[in-house]
C-alpha positions as CSV (number, residue, x, y, z in Angstrom):
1,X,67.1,36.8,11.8
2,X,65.0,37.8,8.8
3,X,61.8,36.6,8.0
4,X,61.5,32.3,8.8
5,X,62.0,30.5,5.3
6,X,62.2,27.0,7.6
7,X,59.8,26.1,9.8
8,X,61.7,25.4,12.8
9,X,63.1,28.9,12.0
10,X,59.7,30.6,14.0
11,X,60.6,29.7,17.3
12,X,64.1,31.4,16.7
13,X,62.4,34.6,15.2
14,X,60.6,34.9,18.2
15,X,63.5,34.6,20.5
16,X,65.1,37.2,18.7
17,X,62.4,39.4,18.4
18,X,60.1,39.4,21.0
19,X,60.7,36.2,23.6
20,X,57.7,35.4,25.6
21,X,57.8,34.2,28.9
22,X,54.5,32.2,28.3
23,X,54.9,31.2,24.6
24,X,52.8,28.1,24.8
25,X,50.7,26.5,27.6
26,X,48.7,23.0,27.9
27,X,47.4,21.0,30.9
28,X,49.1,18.1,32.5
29,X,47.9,16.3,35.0
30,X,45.3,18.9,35.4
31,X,47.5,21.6,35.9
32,X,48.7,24.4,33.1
33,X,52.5,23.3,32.2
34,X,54.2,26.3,30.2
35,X,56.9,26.7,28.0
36,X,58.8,30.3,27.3
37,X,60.5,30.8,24.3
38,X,63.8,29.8,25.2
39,X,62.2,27.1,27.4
40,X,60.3,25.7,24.0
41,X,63.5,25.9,21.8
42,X,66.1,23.9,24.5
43,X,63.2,21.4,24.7
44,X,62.8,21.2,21.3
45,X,66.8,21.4,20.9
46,X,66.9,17.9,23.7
47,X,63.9,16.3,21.4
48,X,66.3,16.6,18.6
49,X,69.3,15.2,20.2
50,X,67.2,12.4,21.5
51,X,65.8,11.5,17.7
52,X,69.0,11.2,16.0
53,X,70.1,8.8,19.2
54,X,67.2,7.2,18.2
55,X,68.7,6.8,14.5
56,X,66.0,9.2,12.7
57,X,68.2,10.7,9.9
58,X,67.1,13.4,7.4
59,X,63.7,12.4,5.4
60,X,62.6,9.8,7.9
61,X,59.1,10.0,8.2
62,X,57.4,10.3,11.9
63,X,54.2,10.1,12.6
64,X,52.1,12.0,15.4
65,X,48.8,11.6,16.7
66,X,46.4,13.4,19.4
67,X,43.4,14.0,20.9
68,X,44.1,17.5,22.2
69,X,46.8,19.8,21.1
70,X,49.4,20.0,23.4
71,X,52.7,21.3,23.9
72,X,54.5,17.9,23.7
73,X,53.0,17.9,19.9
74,X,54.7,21.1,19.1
75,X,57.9,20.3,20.7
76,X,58.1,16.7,18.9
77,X,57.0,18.8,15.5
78,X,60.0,21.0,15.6
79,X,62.3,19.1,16.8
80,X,61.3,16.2,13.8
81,X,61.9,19.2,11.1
82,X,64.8,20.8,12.1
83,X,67.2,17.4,11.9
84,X,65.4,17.2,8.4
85,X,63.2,13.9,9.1
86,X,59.4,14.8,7.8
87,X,56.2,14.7,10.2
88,X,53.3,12.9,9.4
89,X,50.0,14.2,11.6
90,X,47.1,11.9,11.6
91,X,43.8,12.2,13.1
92,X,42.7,10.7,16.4
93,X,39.3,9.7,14.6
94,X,40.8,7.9,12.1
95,X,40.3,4.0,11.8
96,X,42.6,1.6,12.5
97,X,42.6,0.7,8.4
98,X,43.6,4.1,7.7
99,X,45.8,4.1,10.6
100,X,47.5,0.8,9.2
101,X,47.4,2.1,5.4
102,X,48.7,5.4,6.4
103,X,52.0,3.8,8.1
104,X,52.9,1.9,5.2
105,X,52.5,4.1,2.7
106,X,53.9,7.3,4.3
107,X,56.9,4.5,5.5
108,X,56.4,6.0,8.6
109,X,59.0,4.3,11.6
110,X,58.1,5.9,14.5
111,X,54.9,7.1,16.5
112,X,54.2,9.9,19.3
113,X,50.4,9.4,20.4
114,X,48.6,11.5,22.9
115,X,47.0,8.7,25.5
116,X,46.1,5.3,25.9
117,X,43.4,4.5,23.9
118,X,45.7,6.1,20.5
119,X,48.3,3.8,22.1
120,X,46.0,1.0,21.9
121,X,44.8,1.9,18.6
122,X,48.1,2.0,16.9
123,X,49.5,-1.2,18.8
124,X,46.6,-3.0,17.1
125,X,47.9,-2.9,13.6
126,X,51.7,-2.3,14.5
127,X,52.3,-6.3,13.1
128,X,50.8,-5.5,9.8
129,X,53.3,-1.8,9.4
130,X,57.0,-3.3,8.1
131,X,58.4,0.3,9.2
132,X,57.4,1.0,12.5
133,X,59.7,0.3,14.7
134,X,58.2,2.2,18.4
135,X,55.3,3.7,19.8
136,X,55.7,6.4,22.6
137,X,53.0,8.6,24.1
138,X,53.0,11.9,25.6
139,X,50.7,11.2,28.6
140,X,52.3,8.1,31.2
141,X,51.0,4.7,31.6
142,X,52.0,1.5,33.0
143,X,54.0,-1.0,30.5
144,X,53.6,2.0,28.1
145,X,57.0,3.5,26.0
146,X,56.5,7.6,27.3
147,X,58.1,10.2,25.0
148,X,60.4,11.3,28.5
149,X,62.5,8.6,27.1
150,X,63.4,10.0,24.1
151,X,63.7,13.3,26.1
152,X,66.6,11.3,28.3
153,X,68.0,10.3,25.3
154,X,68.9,14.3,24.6
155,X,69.9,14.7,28.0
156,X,73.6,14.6,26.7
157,X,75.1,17.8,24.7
158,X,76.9,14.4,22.7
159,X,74.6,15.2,19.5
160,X,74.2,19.3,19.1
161,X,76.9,19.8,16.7
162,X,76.0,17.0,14.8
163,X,71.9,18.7,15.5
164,X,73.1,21.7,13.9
165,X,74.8,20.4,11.1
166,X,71.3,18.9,10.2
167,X,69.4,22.3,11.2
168,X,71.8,24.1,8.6
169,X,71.2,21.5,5.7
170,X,67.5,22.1,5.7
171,X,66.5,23.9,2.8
172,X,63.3,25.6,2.0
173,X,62.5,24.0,-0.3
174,X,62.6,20.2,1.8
175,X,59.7,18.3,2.2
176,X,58.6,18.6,6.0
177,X,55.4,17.3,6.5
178,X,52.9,15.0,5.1
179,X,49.3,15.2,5.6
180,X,47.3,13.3,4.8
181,X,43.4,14.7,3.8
182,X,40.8,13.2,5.4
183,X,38.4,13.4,2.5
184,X,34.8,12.5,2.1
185,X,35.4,9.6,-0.3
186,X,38.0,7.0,-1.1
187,X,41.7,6.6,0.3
188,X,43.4,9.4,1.8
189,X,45.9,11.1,-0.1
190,X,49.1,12.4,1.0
191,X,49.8,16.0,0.6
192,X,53.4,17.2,0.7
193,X,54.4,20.5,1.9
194,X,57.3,21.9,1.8
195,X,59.3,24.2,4.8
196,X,58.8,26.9,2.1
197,X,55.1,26.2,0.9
198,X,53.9,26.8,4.9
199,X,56.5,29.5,5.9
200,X,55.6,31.9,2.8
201,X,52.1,31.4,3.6
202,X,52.6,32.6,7.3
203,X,54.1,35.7,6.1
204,X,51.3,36.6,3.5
205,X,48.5,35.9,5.6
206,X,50.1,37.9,8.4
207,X,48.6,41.5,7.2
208,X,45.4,39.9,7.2
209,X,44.7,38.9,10.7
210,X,44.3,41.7,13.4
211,X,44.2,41.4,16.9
212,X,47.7,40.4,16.9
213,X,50.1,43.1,18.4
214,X,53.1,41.3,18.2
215,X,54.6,40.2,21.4
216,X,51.2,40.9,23.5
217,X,48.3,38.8,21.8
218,X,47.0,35.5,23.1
219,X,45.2,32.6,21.8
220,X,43.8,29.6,22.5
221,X,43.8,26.6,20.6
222,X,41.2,23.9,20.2
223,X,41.0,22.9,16.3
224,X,43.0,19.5,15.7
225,X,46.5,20.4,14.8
226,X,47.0,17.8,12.7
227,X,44.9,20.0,10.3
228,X,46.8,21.8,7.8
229,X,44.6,25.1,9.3
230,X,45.1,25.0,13.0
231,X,48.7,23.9,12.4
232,X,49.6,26.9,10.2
233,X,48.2,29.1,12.7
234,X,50.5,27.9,15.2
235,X,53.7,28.9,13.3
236,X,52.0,32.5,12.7
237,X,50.9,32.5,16.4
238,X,54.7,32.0,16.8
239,X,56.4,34.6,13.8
240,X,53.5,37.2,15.6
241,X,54.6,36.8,19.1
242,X,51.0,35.2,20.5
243,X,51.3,33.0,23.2
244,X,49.4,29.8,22.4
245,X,47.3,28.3,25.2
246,X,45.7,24.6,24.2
247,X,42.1,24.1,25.8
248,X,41.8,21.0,27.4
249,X,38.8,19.3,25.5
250,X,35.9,20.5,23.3
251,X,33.9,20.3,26.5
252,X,35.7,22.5,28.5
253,X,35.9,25.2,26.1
254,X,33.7,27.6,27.5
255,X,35.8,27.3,31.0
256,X,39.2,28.1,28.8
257,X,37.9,30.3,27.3
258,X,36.8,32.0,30.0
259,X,40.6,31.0,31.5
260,X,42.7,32.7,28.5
261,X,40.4,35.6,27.4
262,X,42.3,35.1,24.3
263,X,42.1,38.0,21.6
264,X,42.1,35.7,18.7
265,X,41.0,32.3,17.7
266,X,40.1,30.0,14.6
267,X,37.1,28.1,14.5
268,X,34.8,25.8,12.2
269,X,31.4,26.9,10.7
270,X,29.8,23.9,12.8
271,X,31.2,25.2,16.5
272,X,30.2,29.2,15.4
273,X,26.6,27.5,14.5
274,X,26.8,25.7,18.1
275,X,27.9,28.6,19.5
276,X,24.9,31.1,18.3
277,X,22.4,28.6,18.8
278,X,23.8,28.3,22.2
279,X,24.0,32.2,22.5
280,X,20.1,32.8,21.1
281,X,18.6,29.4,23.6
282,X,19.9,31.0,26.6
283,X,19.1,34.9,25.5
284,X,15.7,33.8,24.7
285,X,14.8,31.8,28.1
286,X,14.9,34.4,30.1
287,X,11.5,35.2,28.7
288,X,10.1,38.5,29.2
289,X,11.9,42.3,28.5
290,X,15.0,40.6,28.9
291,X,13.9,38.1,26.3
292,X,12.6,40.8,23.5
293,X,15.5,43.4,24.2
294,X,18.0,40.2,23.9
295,X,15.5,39.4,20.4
296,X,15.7,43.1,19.1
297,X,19.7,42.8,19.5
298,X,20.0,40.2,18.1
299,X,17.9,40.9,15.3
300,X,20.0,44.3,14.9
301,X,23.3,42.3,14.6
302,X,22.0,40.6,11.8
303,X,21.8,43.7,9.4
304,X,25.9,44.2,9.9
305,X,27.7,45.3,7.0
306,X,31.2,46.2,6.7
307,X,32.8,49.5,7.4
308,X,29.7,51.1,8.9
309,X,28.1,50.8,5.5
310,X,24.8,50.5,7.7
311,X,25.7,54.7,9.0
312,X,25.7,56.3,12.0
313,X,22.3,55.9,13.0
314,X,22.4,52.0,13.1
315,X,25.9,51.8,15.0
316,X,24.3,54.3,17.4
317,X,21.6,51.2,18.0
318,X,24.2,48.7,17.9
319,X,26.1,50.6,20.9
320,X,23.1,50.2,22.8
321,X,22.6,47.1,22.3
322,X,26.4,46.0,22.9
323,X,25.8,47.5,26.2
324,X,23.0,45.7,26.9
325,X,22.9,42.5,25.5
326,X,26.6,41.6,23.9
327,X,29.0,43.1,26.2
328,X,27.4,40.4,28.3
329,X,27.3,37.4,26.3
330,X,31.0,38.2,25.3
331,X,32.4,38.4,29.2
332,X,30.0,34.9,29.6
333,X,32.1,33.3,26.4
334,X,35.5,34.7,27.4
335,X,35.5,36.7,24.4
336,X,35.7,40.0,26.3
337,X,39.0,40.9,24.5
338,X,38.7,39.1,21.1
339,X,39.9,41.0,18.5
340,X,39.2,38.3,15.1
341,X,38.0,34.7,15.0
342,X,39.8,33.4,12.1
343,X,37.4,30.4,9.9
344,X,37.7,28.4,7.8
345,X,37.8,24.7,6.5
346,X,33.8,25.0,5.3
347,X,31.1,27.2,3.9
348,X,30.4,30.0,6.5
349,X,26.5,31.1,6.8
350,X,26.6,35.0,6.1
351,X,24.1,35.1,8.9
352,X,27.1,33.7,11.3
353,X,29.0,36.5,10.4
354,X,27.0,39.4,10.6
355,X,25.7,38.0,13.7
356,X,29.2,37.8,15.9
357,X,30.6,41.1,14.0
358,X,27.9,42.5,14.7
359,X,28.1,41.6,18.9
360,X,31.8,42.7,19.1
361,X,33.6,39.4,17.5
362,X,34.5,39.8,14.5
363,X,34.7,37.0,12.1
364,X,37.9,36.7,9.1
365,X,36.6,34.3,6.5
366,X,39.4,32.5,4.4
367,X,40.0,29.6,1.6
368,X,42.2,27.3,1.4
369,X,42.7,23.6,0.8
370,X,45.8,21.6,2.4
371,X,47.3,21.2,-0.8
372,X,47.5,25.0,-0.8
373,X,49.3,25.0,2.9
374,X,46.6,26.1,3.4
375,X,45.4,29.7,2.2
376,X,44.2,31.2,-0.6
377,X,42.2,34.1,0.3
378,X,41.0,36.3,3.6
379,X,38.5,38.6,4.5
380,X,40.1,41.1,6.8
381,X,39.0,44.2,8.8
382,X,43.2,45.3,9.0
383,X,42.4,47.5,5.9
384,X,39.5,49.1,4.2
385,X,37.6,47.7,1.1
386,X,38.8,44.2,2.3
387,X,35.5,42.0,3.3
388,X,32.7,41.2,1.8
389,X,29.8,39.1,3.1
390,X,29.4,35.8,1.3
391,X,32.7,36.0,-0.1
392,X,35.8,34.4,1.2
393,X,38.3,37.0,0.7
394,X,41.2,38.3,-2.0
395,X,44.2,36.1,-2.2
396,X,47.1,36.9,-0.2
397,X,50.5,38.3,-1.3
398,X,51.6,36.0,-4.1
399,X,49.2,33.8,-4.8
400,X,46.9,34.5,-7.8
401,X,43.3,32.6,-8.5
402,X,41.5,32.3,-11.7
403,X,38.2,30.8,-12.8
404,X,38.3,27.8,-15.5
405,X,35.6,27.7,-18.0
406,X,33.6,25.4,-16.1
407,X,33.5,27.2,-13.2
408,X,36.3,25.5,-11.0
409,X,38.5,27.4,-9.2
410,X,42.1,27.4,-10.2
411,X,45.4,28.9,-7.9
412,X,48.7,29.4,-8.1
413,X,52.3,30.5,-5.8
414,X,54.8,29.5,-3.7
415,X,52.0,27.5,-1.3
416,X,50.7,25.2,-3.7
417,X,51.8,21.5,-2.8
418,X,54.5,19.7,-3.8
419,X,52.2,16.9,-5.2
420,X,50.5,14.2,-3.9
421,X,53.4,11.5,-1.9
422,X,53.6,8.3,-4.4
423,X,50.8,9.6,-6.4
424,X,52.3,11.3,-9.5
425,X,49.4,10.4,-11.1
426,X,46.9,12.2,-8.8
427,X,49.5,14.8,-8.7
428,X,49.2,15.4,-12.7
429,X,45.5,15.6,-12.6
430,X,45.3,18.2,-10.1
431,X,47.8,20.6,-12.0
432,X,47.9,22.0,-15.2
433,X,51.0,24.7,-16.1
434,X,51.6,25.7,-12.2
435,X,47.8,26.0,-11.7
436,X,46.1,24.1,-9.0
437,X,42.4,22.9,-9.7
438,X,41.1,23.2,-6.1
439,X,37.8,21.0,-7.5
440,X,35.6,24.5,-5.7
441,X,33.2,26.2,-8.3
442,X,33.0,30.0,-7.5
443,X,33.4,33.2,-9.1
444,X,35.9,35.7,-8.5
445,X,34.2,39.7,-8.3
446,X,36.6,42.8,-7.9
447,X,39.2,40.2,-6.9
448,X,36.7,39.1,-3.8
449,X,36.7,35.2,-3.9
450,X,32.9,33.4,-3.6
451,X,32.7,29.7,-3.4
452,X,29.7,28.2,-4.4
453,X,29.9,24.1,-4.1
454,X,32.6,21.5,-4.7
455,X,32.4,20.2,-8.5
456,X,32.3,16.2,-7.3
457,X,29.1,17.2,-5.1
458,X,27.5,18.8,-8.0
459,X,24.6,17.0,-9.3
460,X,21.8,16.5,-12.1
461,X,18.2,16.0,-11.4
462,X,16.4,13.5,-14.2
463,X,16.0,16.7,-16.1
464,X,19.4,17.3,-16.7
465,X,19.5,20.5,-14.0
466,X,22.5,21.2,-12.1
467,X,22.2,21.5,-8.6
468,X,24.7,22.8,-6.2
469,X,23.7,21.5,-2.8
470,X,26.1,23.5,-0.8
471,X,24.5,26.8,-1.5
472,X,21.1,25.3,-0.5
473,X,21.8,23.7,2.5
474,X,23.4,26.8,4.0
475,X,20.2,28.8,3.1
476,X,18.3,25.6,4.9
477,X,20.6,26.2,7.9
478,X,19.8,29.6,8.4
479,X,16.6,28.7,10.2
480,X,17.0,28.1,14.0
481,X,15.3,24.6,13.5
482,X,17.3,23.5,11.6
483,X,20.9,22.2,12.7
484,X,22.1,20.4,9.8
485,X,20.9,20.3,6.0
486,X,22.2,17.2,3.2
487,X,20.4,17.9,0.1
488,X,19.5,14.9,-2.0
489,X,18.0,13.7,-5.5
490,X,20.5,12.9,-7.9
491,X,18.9,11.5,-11.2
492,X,15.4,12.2,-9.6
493,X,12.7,14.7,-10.9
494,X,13.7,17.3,-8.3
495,X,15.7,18.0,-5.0
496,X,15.1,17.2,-1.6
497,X,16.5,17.6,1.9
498,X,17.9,15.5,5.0
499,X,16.8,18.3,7.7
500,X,18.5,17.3,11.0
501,X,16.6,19.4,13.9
502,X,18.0,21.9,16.0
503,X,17.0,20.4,19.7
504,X,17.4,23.7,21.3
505,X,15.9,25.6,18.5
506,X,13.0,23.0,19.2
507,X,12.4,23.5,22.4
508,X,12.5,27.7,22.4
509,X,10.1,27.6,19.5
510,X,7.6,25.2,21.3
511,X,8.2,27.8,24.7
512,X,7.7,31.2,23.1
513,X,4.2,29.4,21.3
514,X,3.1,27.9,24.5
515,X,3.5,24.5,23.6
516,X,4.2,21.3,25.9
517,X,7.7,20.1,25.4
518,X,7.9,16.4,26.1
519,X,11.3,14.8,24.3
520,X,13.1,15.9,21.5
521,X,12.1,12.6,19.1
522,X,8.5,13.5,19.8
523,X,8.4,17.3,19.0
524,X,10.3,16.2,16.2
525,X,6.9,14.3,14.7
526,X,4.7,16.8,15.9
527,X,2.7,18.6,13.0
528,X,3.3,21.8,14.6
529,X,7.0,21.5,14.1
530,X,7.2,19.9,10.9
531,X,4.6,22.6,9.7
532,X,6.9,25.4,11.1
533,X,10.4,24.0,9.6
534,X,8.9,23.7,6.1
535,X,8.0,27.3,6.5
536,X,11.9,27.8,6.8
537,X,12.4,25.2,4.1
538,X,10.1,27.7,1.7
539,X,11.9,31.0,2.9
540,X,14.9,28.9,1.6
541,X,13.3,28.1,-1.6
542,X,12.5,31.5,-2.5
543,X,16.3,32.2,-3.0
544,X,16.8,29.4,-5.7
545,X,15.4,28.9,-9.1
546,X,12.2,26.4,-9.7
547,X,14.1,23.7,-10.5
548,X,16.5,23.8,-7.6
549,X,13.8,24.3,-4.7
550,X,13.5,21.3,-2.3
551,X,10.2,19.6,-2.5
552,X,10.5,17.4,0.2
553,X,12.0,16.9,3.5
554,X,13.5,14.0,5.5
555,X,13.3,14.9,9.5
556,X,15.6,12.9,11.8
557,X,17.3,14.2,15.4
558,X,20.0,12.2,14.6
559,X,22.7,14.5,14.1
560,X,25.7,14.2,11.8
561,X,29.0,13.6,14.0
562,X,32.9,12.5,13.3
563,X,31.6,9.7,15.6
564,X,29.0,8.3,13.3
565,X,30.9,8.3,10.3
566,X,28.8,11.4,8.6
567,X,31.3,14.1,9.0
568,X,34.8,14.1,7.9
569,X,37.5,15.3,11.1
570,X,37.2,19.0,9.6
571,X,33.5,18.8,10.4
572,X,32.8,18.1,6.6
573,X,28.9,16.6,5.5
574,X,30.4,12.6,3.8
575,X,27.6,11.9,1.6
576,X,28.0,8.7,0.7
577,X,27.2,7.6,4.1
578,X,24.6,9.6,5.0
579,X,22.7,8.6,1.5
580,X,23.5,5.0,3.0
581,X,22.2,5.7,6.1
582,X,18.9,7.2,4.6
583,X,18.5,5.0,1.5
584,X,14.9,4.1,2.5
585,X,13.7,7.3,3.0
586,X,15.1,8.7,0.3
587,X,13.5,5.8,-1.7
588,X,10.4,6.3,-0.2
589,X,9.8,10.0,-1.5
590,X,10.4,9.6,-5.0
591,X,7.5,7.5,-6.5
592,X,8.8,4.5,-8.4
């Protein structure tokens, strides 16, 4: 086989190329369940037969639904595209409103949920969805349809012809999945991909990501796959040969980690900010020379730059202090053999990444949206002169970006979206001559990509300033107080900030200055504190121009989750709640 133009077409290049006896692993019932490569595709082969007994025909629409990624989701997901019907992944966080709008408008007639409380979830508005004929779910439960049933359904070799008479009518260019974006205001909107927007992107984006020696990496997986990111990485895990291990929970991380040693992995800016703070809390406790030599390392991983632009002199520093310090931390993470965490989805801090390059784990930055399936642009170490700090990265093979003259970003290639499903007219104002306006302001130097706020979160002070909150923010997050940053004051005389405390970075400051810890909401009013964090707030400041430096500050402990309705499933700041949330604070600092 040549290179996949159809995405149920990975699996098979595998086979052919190099089959894996592990090529994808998950827990059930507590125990690791694996599929090989031939194991996958006669599972996904049975799924198939089973869904055309079930009466799915070509451009159906299914849609799936969990709260871990799991085998069962991929199996379901092939087998789905390859009889030509067209997945539609939702989030588990979602409401039941979006649930219920999201079956009707996508038409959707069946549904494969994870567990019991999804089963629940969508059962609850199943009378108000005129499609949807069946729920199954993946784990078993009493009085509940399971998804063995379809599975028995395939049992019987009745249906392969007819299988692969739908397998060979799939073109490219078919729809095959719809997903629709979470977004941080309004309805979600349904983005169609095509077979040929995904599997084009896979093969671009390949060169870009080492740590992949095809046939011999491994992974593990933990991002939701119904986002358009941790589900493309799937099908390149698959065209490179990685066998794809699914971590149990967000909370057992560390422990799968620690299970898989994986040698490559994608991640959020939000978990790699978890992750340091987690990293400098428990470096710093051990108080003492531990503490200051664990201090000086860190501190020393902080001045990476790319391709030893630093000389020999530092690296000679940063070898010591790899054997002292982050050989350590990686075998504690089970990150002794990563190779590249890929990220994405969100602004990175540039102190993030010269931070884990720096310890041995080096970090790819890229850009993408959905509606691009979904990359732009990576940083990558696979070649020389091809990261930058701050930057994003240069578009892959194919795809070409430009800057508008206001400042948007614009792309174009064979990933950009088929359009927007039932929306022509959301479709039209996105696309102008092939070009997709991504709604990101940047600027585009020597071809390296920077991103510097989205246009709609863009705002004017009373004065008629611009400010770009996003650029701020990350420079407020940069101080190890300071967890998460909303900056506010639209159509006010100047900007402020919604600081949301870091509790561990809390409680290590109040330690290393000898001050008497009591609860997290109390050090959080203590003059001491606030004093220290506005010191950050004004290191912050001194990057930005007078108009855009945050006069005041709202401190609250309350952090921003998925949970309480302030971040978006990809870990994205929704400001219309928060500014809801903190309407009389906000009120309360700008004099009437």
């Amino acid at each position: 086989m040549n290179n996949p133009t159809r995405l149920f077409d990975f699996p098979r290049y595998q086979q052919e190329h190099f089959p894996l006896e592990v090529m994808m692993s998950s827990k059930v019932g507590g125990e690791w369940k694996s599929y090989s490569t031939s194991e996958f595709i006669d599972a996904v082969n049975q799924a198939a037969r089973g869904l055309l007994e079930l009466g799915i025909k070509h451009g159906d629409k299914v849609a799936l639904i969990a709260h871990n990624n799991r085998c069962e989701w991929n199996i379901m997901d092939h087998a789905l595209l390859q009889i030509g019907a067209v997945d539609v992944p939702i989030y588990p966080t979602m409401t039941e409103d979006d649930y219920e709008y999201i079956f009707n408008h996508s038409e959707s007639i069946y549904c494969f949920v994870s567990n019991d409380e999804l089963y629940d979830k969508v059962s609850n508005v199943l009378d108000k969805c005129k499609d949807m004929k069946k729920v199954y779910s993946f784990e078993k439960y009493e009085g509940r349809n399971h998804w063995s049933e379809v599975l028995a359904l395939g049992e019987s070799m009745d249906r392969q012809e007819e299988m692969e008479k739908f397998m060979a009518s799939v073109k490219p260019e078919d729809l095959a999945t719809i997903i629709y974006t979470s977004g941080t205001t309004g309805l979600p909107k349904g983005v169609m991909l095509s077979h040929a927007n995904i599997s084009t992107t896979v093969i671009a984006a390949t060169p870009r990501i080492p740590g992949l020696p095809r046939g011999q990496a491994k992974t593990l997986s933990f991002l939701p796959v119904c986002h358009s990111f941790e589900r493309f990485i799937h099908y390149l895990y698959m065209y490179n040969g990685a066998s794809i291990y699914f971590a149990e929970a967000l909370d057992t991380l560390k422990a799968d980690l620690n299970m898989v040693q994986p040698t490559i992995f994608t991640a959020v800016p939000r978990l790699l900010e978890k992750f340091f703070d987690g990293i400098v809390a428990n470096g710093t406790s051990a108080g003492g020379v531990k503490a200051r030599i664990f201090e000086w390392a860190v501190s020393l991983a902080l001045k990476w730059e790319p391709e030893h632009a630093n000389g020999a002199f530092y690296h000679w520093k940063l070898g010591i202090a790899d054997k002292l310090v982050f050989s350590k931390v990686r075998a504690a993470l089970g990150m002794s053999n990563i190779a590249a965490i890929a990220c994405g989805s969100a602004a990175l801090q540039p102190r993030l990444l010269r931070f884990f390059s720096g310890m041995g784990a080096p970090i790819l930055e890229g850009y993408g949206l959905t509606e691009t399936a979904p990359v732009i642009s990576v940083n990558t170490t696979a070649e020389p002169g091809m990261i930058r700090v701050g930057y994003v990265g240069k578009c892959i093979a194919g795809v070409e970006a430009k800057i508008a003259d206001d400042g948007e970003i614009l792309a174009k290639g064979p990933n950009i979206m088929m359009g927007y499903y039932k929306q022509p007219e959301l479709t039209a104002e996105v696309m102008t001559d092939g070009w997709f306006h991504t709604g990101d302001i940047g600027v585009i130097e020597d071809g390296f990509i920077k991103i510097t706020d989205r246009k709609k979160e863009m705002f004017k002070t009373s004065a008629g300033k611009y400010i770009a909150p996003q650029l701020i923010e990350n420079e407020l997050k940069a101080s190890h107080l300071i967890a998460q940053s909303m900056v506010v004051g639209e159509g006010r005389n100047f900007p402020s900030a919604i600081c949301i405390l870091n509790e561990d970075g809390v409680k290590e400051w109040c330690s290393r200055h000898d001050i008497a810890y009591t609860d997290f909401d109390t050090m959080s009013k203590d003059q001491r504190v606030i004093d220290r964090v506005w010191q950050d707030v004004e290191k912050a400041n001194a990057n930005f121009g007078q108009w855009e430096k945050v006069k005041k500050i709202i401190i609250d402990t309350d952090e921003f989750t998925v949970e309480n309705g302030c971040l978006t499933p990809t870990f994205k700041v929704k400001r219309k709640p928060i500014l809801a949330k903190y309407t009389d604070q906000i009120n309360a600092i700008y004099p009437s």
